[in-house]
N, C-alpha and C positions, 0 to 999 in steps of 0.2 A: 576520569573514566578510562578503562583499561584502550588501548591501545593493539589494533590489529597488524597479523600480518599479510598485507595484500600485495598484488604483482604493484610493482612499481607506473605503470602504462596507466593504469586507473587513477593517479595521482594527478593534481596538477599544478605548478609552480604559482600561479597566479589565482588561482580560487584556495588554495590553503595559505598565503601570506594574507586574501581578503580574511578568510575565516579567523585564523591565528589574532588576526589585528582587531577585528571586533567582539571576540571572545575575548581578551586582555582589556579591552574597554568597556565590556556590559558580563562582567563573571557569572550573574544571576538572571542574563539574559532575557530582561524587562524590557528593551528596546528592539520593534519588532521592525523600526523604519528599513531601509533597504538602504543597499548601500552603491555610487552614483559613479558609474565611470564616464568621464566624459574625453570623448574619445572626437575631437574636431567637430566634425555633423551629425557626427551620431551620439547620444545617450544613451548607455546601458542602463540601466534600473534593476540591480539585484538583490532580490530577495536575501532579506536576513538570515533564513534558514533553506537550506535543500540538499539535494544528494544523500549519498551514503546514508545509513541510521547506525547504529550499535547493531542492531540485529541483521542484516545483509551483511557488513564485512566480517561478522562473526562465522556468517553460512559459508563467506568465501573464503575466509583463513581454514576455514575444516576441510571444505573441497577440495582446494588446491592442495593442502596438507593428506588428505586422501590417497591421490594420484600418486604423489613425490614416496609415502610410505609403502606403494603395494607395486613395485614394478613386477612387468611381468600377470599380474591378476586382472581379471577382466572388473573394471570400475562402471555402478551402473549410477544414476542420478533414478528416483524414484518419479519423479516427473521434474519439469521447471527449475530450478533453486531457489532462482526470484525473477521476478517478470522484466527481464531485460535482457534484450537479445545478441549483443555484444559478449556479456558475462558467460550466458548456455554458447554462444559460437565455441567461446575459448576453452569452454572445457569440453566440449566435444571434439576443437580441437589435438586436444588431448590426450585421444583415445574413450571419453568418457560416450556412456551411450543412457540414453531415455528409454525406462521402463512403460511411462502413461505420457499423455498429452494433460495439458492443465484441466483438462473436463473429465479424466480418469478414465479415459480408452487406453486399454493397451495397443503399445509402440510395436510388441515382441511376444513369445508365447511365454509366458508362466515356466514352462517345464525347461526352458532355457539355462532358467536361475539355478546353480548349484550352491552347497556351502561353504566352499569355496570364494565364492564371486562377494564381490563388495556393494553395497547398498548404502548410497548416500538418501538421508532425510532432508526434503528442503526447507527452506527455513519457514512454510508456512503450515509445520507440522504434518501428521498424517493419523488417519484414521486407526483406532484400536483395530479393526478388524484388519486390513492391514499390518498391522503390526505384527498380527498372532499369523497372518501367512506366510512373512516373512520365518518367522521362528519356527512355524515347521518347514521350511525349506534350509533349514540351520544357519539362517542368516538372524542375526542380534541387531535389530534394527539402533540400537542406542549407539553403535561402537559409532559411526561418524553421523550422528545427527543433527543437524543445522538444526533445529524448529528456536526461532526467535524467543526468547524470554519473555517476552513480554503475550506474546500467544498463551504459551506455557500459564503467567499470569490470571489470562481469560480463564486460563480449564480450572484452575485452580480455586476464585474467585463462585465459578459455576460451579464448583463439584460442593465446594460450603456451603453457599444458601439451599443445594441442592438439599443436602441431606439435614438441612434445615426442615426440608418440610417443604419448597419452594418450587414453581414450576419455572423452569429459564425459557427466558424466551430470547433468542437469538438476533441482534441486528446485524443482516449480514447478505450477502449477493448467494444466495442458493447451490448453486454451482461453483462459487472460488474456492479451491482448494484449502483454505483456513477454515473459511464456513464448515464446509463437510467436516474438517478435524476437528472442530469447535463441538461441532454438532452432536460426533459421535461419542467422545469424551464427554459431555455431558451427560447426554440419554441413557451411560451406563450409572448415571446416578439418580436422574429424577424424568420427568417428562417433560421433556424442549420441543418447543416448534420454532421457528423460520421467520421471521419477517423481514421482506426485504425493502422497504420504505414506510413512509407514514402512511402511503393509501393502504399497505396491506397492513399494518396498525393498527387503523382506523375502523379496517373490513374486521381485525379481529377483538377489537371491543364490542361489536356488535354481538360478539359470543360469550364475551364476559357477562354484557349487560341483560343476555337473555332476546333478544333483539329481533336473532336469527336461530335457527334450528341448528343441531347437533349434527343431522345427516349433510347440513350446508358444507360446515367445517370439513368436511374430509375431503369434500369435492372440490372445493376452493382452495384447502392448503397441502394438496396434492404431495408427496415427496417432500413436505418439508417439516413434518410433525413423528415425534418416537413410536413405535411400535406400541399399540397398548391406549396410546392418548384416548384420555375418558375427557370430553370437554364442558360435563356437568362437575365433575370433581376436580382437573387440574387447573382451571384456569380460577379459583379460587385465591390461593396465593400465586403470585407470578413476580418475579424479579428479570429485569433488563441487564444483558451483557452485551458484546459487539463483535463484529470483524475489525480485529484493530486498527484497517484501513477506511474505515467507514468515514464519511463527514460529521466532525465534531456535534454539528449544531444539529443536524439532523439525529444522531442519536439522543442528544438529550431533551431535543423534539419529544421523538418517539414513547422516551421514559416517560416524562411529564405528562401527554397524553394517556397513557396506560394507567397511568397512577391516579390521574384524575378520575377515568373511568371506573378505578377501583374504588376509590374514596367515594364516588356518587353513588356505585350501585348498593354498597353496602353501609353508607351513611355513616360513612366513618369520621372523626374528631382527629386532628393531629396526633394525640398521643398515642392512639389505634392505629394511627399507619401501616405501621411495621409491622403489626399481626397479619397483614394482608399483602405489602408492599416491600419484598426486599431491600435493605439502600448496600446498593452494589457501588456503589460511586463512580467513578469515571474509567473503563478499561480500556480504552482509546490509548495509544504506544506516545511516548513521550515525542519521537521525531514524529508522527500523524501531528498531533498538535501545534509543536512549536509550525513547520512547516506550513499548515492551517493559517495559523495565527500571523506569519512573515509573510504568507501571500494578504492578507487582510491590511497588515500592512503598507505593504508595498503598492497596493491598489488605492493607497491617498493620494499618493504621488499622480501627475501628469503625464499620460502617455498615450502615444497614438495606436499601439497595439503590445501583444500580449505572446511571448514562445512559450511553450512546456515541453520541454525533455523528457521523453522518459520511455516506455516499451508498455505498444499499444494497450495491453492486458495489464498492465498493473493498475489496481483499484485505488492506492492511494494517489497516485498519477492522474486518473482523471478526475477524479475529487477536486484537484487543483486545477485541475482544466474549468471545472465547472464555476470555479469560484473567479476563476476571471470572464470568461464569459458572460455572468451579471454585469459586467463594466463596460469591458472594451472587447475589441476583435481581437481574439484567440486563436494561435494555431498549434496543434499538437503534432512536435515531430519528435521522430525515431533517434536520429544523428543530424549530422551535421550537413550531409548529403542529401538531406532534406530542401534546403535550400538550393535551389534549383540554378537562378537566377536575379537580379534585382527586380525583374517583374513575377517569379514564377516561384511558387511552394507545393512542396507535397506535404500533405497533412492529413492528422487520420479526425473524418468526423464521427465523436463520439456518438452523435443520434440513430444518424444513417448505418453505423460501424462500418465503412468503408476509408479505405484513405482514397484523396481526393488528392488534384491539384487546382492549382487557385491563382488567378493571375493578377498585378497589379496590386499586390498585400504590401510593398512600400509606399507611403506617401509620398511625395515630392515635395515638400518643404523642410527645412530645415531650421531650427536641428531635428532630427528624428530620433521621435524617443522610444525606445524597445524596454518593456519590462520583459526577463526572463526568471524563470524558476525552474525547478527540475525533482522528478518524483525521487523516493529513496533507497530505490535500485539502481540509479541513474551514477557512474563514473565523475567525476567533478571532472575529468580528460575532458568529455564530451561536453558540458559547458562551457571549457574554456576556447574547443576547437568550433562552437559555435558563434561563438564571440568574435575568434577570427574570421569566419567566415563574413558575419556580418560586415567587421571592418573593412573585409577586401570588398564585397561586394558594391560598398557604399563609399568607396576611397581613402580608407581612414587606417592603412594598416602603420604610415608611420606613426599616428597617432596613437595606435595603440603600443606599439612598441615605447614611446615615451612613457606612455601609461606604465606600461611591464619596467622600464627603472624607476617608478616613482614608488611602484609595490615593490622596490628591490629584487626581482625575481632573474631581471638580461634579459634574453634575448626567446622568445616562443618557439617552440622547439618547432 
């Protein structure tokens, strides 16, 4: 796999000599156990797969390549790049400025933008209508455009079954910035609605199956269905795509259920499926998955609780949150500064959306075991500077430095 180029600070000697050395051991990456630092009284427990994806450091080699190309021009970021707040600090320290916010408020006025100014795409694409505003503003929104491949994948995916004949239906969080670009890329092919879990799924079989009334559907799926949606004609044929941050099993949930519901209403035979039921197969990004799959892993193992790295808004981050959470005590933080103290955490609760602090989240016995993971916007720096923390917190820093020559790496910066 191609090989980016990122600021050096986002690397880190001791989570790329773990990586390096279990990738040399599992090349086809069947082995999703986690991998065990034992560091005196404390356990690490880390996940086989996290951090970075292909598609983040792809967004940040353009970015940073952006900058470094245009001195002197003013460089804008179109919103976010990727949901971590350390990566937008640095490039705004930079010079770089945000056009929207991740919910698509404008930061600035429109008429600011000249053809002149630079427009960075973040990597979780952007909406065709968008696009064409940038181009009458004589901004070429392609020339530095992050939008992840595997996004790309999605539109591509949806715009075939589309002109198939096929209605897409979206699994995706209504408001993330992928969703909306997912959204709008499709609908200029076929008619897409929105679901954003299996309850609203389940609300919309009831409109497949005739259930519920036509005038229900526009009220219930507000903002999240194409201009035009006939829900006597489109929900006829329907095929399932995703936010490629979505939870694995929850999308094919969702599929399976739709599909069901198709096959009963119209009393379909297996060989008929397909006349009714797109097979889109799995659009979910190869790092969502593996990452998925390494925390599933790493949740056989014994442990007394549970960190996730990552920037509060990113979607495949709390996915991960949510899949330890089924286990053990979970905490989501930002950095490393998060760790307060050996009694004290800041940590953002996904339910409530607030971060919180929370006292007494170490046990007192020992050894103490910490699983940690980290979303794929997340610096593999930052997990290793959490790691330290832990150690110092917990008295284990020579400990870990024996660790750091035993991965060869000397001495933690």
């Amino acid at each position: 796999m191609k090989s980016f180029d990122v600021p050096v600070h986002y690397r880190s000697p001791l989570i790329t000599a773990i990586k390096q050395r279990r990738k040399a051991a599992d090349k086809m990456k069947k082995d999703f156990a986690p991998t065990v630092l034992e560091l005196g009284s404390l356990q690490i427990i880390l996940a086989r797969h996290f951090g970075f994806c292909y598609g983040v450091e792809n967004a940040i080699e353009i970015a940073f390549r952006a900058v470094a190309e245009n001195p002197g021009k003013r460089v804008y970021l179109l919103s976010e790049m990727i949901h971590n707040p350390g990566v937008n600090a640095d490039l705004q320290a930079l010079g770089v400025h945000f056009i929207m916010d991740t919910g698509g408020k404008l930061l600035m006025d429109w008429d600011e933008l000249g053809s002149e100014d630079i427009v960075i795409i973040p990597a979780f694409g952007t909406t065709l209508e968008m696009e064409q505003r940038l181009r009458e503003k004589g901004i070429e929104p392609t020339r530095y455009e992050t939008t992840c491949p595997f996004v790309e994948k999605v539109w591509n995916r949806a715009e075939k079954i589309g002109n198939e004949g096929y209605t897409i239906i979206v699994h995706g969080k209504p408001k993330h910035e992928e969703t909306r670009a997912t959204f709008s890329h499709s609908k200029a092919n076929t008619a897409t609605v929105v679901v954003k879990d299996m309850e609203q799924a389940q609300h919309l079989a009831k409109f497949i199956t005739g259930e519920l009334g036509a005038d229900r559907f526009y009220e219930d799926f507000k903002d999240q269905y194409s201009e035009g949606f006939d829900v006597a004609r489109d929900l006829q044929r329907i095929g399932v795509v995703n936010q490629t941050t979505m939870l694995a099993s929850e999308t094919q949930a969702i599929s399976d259920y739709l599909k069901q519901a198709i096959i009963k209403h119209y009393r379909l035979q297996d060989a008929d499926t397909a006349s009714r039921f797109a097979d889109t197969r799995d659009t979910l990004c190869y790092a969502t998955n593996d990452n998925q799959s390494a925390v599933q892993g790493m949740l056989e193992a014994d442990a007394d609780l549970a960190i996730v790295i990552g920037g509060y808004n990113s979607s495949n981050t709390s996915h991960l949150v949510e899949l330890c959470e089924q286990r053990l005590p979970t905490y989501f933080i930002k950095d490393e500064h998060c760790l307060l103290s050996g009694t004290a955490i800041r940590h953002f609760d996904l339910h409530a959306h607030i971060e919180k602090e929370t006292q007494n989240y170490l046990p007192v016995h020992q050894p103490l075991k910490i699983m940690i993971t980290s979303g794929a916007s997340c610096p593999d720096a930052l997990v290793e500077r959490v790691i330290e923390r832990l150690a110092e917190l917990t008295g284990n820093t020579v400990q870990l430095q024996m660790a750091l020559d035993t991965w060869g790496v000397g001495a933690a910066d």
